[in-house]
N, C-alpha and C positions, 0 to 999 in steps of 0.2 A: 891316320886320318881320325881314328876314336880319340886318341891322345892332343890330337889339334882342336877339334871340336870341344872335348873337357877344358880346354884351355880357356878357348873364346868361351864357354862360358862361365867361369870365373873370375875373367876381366866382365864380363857385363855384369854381373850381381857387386862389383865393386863401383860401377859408374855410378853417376849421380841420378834419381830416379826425375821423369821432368816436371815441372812446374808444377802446374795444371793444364790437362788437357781439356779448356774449354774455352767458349767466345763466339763471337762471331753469330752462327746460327744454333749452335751447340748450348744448351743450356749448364750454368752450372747450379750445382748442389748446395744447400745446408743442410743442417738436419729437419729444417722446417717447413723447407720453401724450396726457391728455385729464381734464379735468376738469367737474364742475358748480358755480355759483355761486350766492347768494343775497347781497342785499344789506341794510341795514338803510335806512330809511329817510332816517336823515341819513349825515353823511360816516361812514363806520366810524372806530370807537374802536380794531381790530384787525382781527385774524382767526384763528377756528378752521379749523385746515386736520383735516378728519377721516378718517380710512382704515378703510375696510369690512376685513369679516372674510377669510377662504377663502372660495372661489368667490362671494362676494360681489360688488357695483356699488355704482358712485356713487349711482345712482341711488334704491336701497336705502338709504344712509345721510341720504338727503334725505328717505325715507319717515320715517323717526324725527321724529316733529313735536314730540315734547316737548321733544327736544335742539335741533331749528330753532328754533321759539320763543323757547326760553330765552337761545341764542347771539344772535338777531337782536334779543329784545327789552332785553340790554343793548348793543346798538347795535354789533354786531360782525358782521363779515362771514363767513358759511360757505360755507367751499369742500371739496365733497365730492373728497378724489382719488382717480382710479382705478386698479388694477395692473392689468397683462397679461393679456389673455383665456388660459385655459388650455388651447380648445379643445375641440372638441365639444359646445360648448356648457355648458359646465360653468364658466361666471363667470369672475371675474379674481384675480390674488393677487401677492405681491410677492416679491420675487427678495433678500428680506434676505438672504440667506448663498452669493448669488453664482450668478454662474451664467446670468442673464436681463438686462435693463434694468439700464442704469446708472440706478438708485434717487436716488444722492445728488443726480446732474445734474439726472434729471425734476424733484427737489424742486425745488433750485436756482432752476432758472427757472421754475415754479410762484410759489414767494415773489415772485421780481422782478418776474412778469406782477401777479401783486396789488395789490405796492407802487405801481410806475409806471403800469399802467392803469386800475385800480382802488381808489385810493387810500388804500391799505391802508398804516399806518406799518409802514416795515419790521422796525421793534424792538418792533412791537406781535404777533408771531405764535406762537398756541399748536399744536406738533402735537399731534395726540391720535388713534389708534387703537382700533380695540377686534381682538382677538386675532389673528389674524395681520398686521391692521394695527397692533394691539399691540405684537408681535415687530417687525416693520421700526417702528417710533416707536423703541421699544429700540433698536436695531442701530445709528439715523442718530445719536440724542442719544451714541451708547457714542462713535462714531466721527466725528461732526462734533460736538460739542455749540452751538458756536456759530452754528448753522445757522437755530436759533428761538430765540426768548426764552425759551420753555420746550415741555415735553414731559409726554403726559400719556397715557400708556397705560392700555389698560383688557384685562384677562383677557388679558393676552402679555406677555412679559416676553422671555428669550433659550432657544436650545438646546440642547443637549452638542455637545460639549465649547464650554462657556463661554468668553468672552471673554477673557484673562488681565489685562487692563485698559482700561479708555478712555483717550479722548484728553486729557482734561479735566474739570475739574467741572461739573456740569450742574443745572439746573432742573429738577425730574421729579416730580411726582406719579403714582403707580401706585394704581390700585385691582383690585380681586379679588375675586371672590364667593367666599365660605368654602364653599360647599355644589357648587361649578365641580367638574365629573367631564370636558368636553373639555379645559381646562386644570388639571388638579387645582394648587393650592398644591405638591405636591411633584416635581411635573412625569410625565410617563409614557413605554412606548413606543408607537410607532407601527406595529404589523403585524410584518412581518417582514426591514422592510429595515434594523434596527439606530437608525434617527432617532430620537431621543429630544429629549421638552420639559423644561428647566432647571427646576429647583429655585427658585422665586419669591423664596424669601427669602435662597438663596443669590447672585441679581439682587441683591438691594439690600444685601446685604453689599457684591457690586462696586460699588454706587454711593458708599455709606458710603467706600470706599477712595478713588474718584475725586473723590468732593467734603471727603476730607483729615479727616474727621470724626475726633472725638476722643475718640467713646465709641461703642460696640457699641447700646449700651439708646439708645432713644430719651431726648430732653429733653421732650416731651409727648405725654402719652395723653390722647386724652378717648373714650368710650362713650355718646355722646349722639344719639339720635335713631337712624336708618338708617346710619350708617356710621361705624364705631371705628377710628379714625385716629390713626398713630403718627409726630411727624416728629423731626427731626435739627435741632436749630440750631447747634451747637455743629461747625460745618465753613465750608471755605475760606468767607470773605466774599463776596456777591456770588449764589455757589449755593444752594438749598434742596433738598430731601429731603424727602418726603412719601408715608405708604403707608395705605393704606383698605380696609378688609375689609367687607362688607356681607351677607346671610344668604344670599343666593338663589346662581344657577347661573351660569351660563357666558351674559350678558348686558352689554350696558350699565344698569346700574338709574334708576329712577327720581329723581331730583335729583342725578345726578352730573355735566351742566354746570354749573349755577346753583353746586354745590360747589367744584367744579375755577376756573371763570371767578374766585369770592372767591379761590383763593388766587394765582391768575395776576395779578388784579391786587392784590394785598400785596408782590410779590414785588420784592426790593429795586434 
């Protein structure tokens, strides 16, 4: 019996150790952070990486079942990420304009934990936020662009004093609710410590700059359905440009995966 026991275990220290043990309701690890997972049922075709708002959780972004759905039911992996607790109890939020966690790094190895563990192509990754996970979507695409395949902010864009340019051309779709009074379209202040939020469409002017565009005016409008959308083609090869207005408020709305995922995967 001692002899059969030593046995099993030296076939088990030969087996393969497993993946990762995480998802679902299980948080996983980096060395910075922390994140929640969802898987599609066959191998993922990508991954939406999505960032909560202010004082926001991952966990919260998981509550969103329209956008899980739609993400996992075209066969793509979502990974809610989470920023730094703020303390007292008052949620997490992300350190885009410095100051807190090295952002770029947490992401960094975010993607690679995906790619390598969970078998996520790593040319297949969209970020996408919604408002101040908006704002840092903004900040990484301005200052890595080549960090995800694309980038896809929702109600955040950047803050004053603006960026004077990115690093590069980039993949971005932004959308915005036309009726948003916490991010209004023309940006606001904040109380009285001087913080101010960026001018939206002075945002995509910088991007129009950084993706080499060749004209100011959009090359397509269309006004059909829930969301009037203007994009750019006529810039560097390779990038795209995309912006989307829809009626309501300071949300993510309703079909803005399933919209955003069509143009992620067009994209050249």
């Amino acid at each position: 019996m001692m002899l059969l026991r030593h046995l099993l275990l030296c076939l088990s220290l030969l087996l393969p150790l497993p993946a990762f043990a995480c998802g679902g309701t299980e948080f996983c690890a980096t060395s910075t952070g922390r994140y929640l997972l969802s898987l599609p049922d066959g191998p993922p075709q990508g991954a939406v990486v999505f960032l909560h708002g202010h004082g926001g959780s991952a966990e919260g972004s998981m509550r969103n079942r329209e956008m899980a759905e739609a993400v996992l039911g075209r066969g793509y992996a979502l990974a809610a990420a989470e920023g730094m607790p703020r303390g007292r109890g008052n949620g997490n939020s992300w350190a885009f304009r410095g100051g807190g966690r090295d952002e770029p790094g947490y992401f960094a190895e975010l993607f690679t934990q995906l790619a390598e563990r969970h078998g996520v192509p790593r040319d297949r990754i969209l970020m996408a936020g919604f408002s101040a996970g908006g704002f840092m979507t903004s900040y990484l695409a301005c200052a890595e662009p080549g960090i995800a395949r694309g980038f896809a902010p929702v109600s955040g864009g950047f803050w004053r004093p603006m960026p004077e340019s990115c690093a590069g051309p980039v993949r971005l779709f932004h959308t915005h609710g036309w009726s948003d009074r916490t991010v209004p379209l023309e940006g606001r202040y904040l109380g009285n410590a001087g913080a101010a939020q960026g001018d939206i469409f002075a945002g995509m002017e910088l991007w129009r700059q950084a993706n080499g565009c060749d004209a100011m005016r959009p090359d397509q409008i269309t006004a059909e359905g829930p969301f009037w959308r203007r994009s750019w083609t006529g810039c560097t090869p390779g990038s795209s440009l995309e912006f989307a207005l829809f009626p309501g408020g300071h949300m993510v709305p309703p079909g803005w995966a399933g919209m955003v995922l069509d143009w992620f995967e067009a994209l050249p």
